[in-house]
Structures are given as C-alpha cells and as structure tokens.
N, CA, C and O of each residue as an XYZ file, in Angstrom:
444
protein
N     -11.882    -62.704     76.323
C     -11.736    -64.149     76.218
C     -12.939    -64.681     75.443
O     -14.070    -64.400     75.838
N     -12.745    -65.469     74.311
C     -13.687    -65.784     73.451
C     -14.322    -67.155     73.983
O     -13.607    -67.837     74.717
N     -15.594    -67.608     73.675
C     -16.267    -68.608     74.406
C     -15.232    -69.932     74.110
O     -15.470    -70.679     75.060
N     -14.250    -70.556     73.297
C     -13.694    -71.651     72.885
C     -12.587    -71.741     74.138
O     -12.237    -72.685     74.847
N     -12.214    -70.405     74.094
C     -11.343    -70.351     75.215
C     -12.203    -70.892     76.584
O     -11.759    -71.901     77.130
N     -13.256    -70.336     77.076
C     -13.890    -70.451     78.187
C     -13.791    -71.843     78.254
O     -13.129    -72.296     79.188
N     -14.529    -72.950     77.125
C     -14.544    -74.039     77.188
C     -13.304    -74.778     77.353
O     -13.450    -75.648     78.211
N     -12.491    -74.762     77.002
C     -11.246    -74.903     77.233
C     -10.941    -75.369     78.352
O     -10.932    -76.531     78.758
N     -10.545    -73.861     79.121
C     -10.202    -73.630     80.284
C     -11.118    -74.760     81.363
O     -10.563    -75.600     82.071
N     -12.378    -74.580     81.298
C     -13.432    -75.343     81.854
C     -13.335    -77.004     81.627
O     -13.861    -77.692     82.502
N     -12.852    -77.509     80.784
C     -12.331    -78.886     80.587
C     -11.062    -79.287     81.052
O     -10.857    -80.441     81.428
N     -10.120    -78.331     81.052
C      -9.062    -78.852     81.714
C      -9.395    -78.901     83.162
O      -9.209    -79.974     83.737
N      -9.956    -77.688     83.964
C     -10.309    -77.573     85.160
C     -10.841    -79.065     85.424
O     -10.166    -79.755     86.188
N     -12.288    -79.754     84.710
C     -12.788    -80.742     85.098
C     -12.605    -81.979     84.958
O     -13.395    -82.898     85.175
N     -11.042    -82.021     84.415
C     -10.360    -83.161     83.577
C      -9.731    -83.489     84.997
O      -9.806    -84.465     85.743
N      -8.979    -82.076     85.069
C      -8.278    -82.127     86.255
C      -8.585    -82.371     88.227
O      -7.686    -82.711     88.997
N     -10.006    -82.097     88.642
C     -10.747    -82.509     89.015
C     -11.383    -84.095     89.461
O     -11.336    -84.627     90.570
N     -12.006    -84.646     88.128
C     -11.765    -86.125     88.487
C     -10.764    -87.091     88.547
O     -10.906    -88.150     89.158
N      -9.468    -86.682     87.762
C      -8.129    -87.050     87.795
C      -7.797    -86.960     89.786
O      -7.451    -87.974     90.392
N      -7.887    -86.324     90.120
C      -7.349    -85.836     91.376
C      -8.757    -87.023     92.572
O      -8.597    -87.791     93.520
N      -9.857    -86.589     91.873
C     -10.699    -87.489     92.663
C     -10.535    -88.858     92.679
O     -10.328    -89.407     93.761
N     -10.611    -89.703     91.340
C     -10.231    -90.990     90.857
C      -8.995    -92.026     91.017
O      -8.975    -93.234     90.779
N      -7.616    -90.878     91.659
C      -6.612    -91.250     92.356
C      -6.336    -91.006     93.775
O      -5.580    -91.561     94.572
N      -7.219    -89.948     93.885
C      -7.136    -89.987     95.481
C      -8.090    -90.474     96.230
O      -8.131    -90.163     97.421
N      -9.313    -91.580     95.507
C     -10.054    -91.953     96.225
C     -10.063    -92.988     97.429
O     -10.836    -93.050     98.384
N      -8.715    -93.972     97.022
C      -8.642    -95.062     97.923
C      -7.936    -94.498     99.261
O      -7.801    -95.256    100.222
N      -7.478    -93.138     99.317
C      -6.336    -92.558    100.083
C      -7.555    -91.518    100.972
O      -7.197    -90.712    101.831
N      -8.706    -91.683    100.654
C      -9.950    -90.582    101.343
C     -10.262    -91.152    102.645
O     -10.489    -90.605    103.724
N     -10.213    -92.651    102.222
C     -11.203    -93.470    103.886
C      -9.934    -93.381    104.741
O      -8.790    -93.170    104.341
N     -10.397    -93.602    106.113
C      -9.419    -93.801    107.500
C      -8.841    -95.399    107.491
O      -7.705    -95.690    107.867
N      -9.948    -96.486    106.936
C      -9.240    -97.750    107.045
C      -9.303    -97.971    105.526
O      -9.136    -97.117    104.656
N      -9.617    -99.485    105.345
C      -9.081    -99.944    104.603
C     -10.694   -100.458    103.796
O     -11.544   -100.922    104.555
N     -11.021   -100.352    102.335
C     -12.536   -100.249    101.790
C     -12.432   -102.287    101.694
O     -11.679   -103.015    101.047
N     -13.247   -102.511    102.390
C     -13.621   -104.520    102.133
C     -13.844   -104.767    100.194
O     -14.623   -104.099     99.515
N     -13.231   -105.516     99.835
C     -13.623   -105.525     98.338
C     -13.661   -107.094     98.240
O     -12.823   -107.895     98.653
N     -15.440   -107.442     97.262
C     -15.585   -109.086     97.519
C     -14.351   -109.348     96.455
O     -13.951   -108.559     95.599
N     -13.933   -110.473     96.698
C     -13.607   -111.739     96.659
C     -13.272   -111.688     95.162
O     -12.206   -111.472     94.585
N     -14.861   -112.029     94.579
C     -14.874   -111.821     92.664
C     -14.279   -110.535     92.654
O     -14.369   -110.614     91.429
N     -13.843   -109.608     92.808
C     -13.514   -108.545     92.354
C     -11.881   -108.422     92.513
O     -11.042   -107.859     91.810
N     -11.783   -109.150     93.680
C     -10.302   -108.999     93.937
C      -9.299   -109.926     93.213
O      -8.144   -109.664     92.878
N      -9.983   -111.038     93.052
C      -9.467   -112.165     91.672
C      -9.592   -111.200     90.263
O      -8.565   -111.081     89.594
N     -10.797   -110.532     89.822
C     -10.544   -109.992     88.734
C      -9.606   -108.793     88.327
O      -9.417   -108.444     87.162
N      -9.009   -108.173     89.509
C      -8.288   -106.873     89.482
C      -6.904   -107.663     89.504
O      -5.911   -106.954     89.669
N      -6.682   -109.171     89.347
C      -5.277   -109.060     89.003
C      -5.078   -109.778     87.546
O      -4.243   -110.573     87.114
N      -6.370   -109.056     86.914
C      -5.960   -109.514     85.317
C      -5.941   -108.181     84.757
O      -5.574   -108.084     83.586
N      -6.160   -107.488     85.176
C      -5.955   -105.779     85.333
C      -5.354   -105.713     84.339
O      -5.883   -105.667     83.228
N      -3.844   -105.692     84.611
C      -2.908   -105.023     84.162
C      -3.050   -105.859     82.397
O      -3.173   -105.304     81.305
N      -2.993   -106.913     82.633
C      -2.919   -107.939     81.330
C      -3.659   -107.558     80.563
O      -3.311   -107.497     79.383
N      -4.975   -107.156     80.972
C      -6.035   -106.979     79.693
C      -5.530   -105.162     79.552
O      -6.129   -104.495     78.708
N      -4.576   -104.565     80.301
C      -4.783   -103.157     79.810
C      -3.531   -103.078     78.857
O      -3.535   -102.167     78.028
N      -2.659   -103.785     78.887
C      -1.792   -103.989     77.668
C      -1.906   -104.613     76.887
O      -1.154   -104.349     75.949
N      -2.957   -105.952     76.660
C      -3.405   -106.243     75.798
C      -4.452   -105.219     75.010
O      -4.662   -105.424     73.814
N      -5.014   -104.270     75.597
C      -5.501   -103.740     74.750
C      -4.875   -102.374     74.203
O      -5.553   -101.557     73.581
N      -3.750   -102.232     74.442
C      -2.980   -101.263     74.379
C      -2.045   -101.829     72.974
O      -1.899   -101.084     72.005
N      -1.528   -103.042     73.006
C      -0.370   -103.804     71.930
C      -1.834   -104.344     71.078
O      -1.684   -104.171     69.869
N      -2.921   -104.827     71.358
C      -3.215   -105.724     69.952
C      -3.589   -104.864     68.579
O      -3.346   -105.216     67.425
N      -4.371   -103.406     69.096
C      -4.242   -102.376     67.690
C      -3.465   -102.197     67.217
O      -3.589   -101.954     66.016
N      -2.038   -102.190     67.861
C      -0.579   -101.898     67.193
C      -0.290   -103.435     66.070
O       0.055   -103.603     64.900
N      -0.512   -103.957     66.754
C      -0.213   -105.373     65.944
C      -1.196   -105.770     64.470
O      -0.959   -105.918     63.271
N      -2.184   -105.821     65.204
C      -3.093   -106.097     64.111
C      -3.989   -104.933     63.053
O      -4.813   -105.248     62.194
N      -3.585   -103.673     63.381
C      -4.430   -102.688     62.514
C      -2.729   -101.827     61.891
O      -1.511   -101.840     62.066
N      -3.779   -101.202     61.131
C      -2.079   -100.089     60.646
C      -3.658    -98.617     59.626
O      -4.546    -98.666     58.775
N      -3.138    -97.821     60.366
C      -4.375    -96.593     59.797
C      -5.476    -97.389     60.296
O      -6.062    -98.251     59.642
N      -5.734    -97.042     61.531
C      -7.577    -97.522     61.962
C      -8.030    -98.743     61.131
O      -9.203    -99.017     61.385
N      -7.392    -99.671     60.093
C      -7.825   -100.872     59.597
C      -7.262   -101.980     59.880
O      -6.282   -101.905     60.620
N      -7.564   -102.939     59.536
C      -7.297   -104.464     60.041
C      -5.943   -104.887     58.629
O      -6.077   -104.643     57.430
N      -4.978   -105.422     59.170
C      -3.956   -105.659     57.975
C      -4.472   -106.833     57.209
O      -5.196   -107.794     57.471
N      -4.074   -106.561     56.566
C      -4.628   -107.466     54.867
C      -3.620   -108.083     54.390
O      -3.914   -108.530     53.281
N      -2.230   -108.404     54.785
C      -1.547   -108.666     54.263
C      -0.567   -109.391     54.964
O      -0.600   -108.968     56.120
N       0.354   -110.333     54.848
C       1.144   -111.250     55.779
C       2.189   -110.522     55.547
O       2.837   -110.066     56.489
N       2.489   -110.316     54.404
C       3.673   -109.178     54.373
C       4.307   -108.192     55.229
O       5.252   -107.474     54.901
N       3.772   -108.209     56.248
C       4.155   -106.973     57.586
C       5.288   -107.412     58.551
O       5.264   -108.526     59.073
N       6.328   -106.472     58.790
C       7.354   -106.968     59.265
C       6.785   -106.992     60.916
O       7.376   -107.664     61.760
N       5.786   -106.318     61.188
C       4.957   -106.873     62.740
C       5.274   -108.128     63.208
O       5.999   -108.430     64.156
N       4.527   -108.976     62.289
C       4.011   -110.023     62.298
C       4.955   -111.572     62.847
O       4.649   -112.539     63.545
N       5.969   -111.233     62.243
C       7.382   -112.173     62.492
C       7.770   -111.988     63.536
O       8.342   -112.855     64.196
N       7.551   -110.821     63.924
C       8.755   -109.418     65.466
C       8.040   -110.402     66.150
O       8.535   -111.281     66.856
N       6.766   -110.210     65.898
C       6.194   -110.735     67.199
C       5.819   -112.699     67.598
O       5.410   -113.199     68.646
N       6.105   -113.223     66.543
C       5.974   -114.281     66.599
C       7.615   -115.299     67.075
O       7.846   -116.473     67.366
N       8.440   -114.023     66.927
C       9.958   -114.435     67.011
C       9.990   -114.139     68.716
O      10.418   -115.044     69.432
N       9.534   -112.874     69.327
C       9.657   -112.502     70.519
C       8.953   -113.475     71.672
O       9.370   -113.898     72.751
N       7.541   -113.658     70.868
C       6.694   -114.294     72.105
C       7.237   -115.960     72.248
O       7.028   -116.663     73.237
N       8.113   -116.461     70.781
C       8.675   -117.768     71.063
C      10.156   -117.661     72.189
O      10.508   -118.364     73.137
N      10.720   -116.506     71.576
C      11.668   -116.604     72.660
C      11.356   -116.084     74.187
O      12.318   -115.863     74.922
N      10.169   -115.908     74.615
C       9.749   -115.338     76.235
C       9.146   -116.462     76.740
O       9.132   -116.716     77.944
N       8.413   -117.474     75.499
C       8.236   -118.757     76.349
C       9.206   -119.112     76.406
O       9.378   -119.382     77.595
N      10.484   -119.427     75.615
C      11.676   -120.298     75.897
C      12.814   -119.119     77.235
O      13.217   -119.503     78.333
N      12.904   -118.574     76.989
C      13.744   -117.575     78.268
C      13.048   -117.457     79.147
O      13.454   -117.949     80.200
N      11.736   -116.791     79.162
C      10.929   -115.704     80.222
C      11.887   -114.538     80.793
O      12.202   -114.441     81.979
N      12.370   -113.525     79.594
C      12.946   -112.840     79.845
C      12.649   -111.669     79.137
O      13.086   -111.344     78.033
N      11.622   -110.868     80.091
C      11.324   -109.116     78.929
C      12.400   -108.836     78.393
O      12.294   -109.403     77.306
N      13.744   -108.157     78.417
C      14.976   -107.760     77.931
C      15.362   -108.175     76.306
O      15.603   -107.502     75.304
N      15.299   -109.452     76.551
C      15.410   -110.383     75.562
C      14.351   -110.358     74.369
O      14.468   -110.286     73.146
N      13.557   -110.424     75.009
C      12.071   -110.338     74.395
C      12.158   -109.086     73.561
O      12.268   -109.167     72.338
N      12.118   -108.095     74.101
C      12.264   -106.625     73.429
C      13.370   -106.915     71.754
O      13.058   -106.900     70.564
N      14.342   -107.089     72.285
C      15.195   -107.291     71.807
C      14.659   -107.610     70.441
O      14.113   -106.992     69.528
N      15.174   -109.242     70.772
C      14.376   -110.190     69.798
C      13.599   -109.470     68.947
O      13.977   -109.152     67.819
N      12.608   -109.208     69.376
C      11.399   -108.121     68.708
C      11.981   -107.234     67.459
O      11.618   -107.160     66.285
N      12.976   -106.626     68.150
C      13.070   -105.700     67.243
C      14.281   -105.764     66.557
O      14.490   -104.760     65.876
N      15.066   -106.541     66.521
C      16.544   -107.355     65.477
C      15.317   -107.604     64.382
O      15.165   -106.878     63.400
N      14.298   -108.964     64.760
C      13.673   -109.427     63.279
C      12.792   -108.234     62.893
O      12.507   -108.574     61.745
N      12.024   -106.790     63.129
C      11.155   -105.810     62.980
C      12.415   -104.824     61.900
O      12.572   -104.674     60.688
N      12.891   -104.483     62.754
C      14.078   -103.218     62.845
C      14.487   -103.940     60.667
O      14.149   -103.206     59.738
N      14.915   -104.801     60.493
C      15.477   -104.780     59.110
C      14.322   -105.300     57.992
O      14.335   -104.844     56.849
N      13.331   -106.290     58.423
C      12.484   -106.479     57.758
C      11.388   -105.089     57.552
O      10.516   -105.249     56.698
N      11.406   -103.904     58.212
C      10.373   -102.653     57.753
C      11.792   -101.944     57.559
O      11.750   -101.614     56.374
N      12.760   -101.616     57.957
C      13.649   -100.632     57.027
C      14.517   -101.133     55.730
O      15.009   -100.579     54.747
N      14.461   -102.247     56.153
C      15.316   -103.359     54.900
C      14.736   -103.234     53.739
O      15.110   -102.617     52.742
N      13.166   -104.277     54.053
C      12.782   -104.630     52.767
C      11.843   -103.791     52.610
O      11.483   -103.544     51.459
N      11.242   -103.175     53.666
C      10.100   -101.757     53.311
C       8.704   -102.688     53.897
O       7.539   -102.501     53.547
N       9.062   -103.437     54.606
C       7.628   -104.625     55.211
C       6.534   -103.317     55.465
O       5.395   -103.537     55.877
C-alpha cells in the first residue's frame, strides 16, 4: 500500500469520525442542552442563509466569475419566479415558473 493510499484511507476514516460526532452530538446528553435565547432566535435563520448561500453563486457567477452581462437567461427565471411566489406563495409554482421562462431562453436563444 503506497503512502497516497494510506492518506486516503486515513481521511475518510476522520471525515467519517467527526461526521458521526457532529450529528450525534445533541443525541449524547441524557436531557435536554439550555441554549441562550440570542442563539435560539438566530438558528431559525439557519436554513435561509444556507440556501441563500447555496442559490446566490448559481445566480450571480457562471465559471467562478461574476456575470457581466444581462443577457443570461438566469436572470428573468428568477425575477419571473420570485414575482410569482410573492403573488401565489407557492414553491410548485415557483419552480415551475422558473423554469418555462429559463428552459427556452438558454436552449432557445443560447442565453
């Protein structure tokens, strides 16, 4: 076994490791861990800021750069979707929407 291998092996082991620690930590204590106040207000923007940071590179970069150009069939998808989720409030729809105006403006016109 050549040393790349060793390392390898040794990273998945310790990947796998804190994975197992980091999800099974709240499930370790007997009761229940007290968490202040500020913290418990900030853990329900959680989710929001982790898809916001998950969708805004998709939106606004294309190859690790910032788009340069209005020309992007992105740009509409998403300005068509987020008008119709304020007017519905309906993900389904939303998706949708999204991708009727995306779907022909980048295979159509080549956005």
């Amino acid at each position: 076994m050549n040393w790349d291998s060793v390392e390898t092996v040794i990273a998945i082991v310790g990947l796998a490791a804190i994975t197992l620690v980091s999800r099974a930590f709240f499930m370790i204590p007997e009761r229940e861990l007290p968490l202040p106040d500020w913290l418990k207000r900030g853990l329900k923007y959680a989710p929001l800021a982790a898809l916001t940071a998950v969708i805004a590179p998709e939106l606004l970069m294309t190859q690790g750069r910032f788009i340069h150009t209005v020309v992007d069939a992105r740009l509409p998808a998403v300005v068509c979707a987020v008008g119709y989720y304020f007017w519905r409030r309906d993900i389904l729809g939303t998706i949708v929407v999204g991708m009727a105006i995306y779907l022909p403006l980048h295979i159509g016109l080549g956005w």
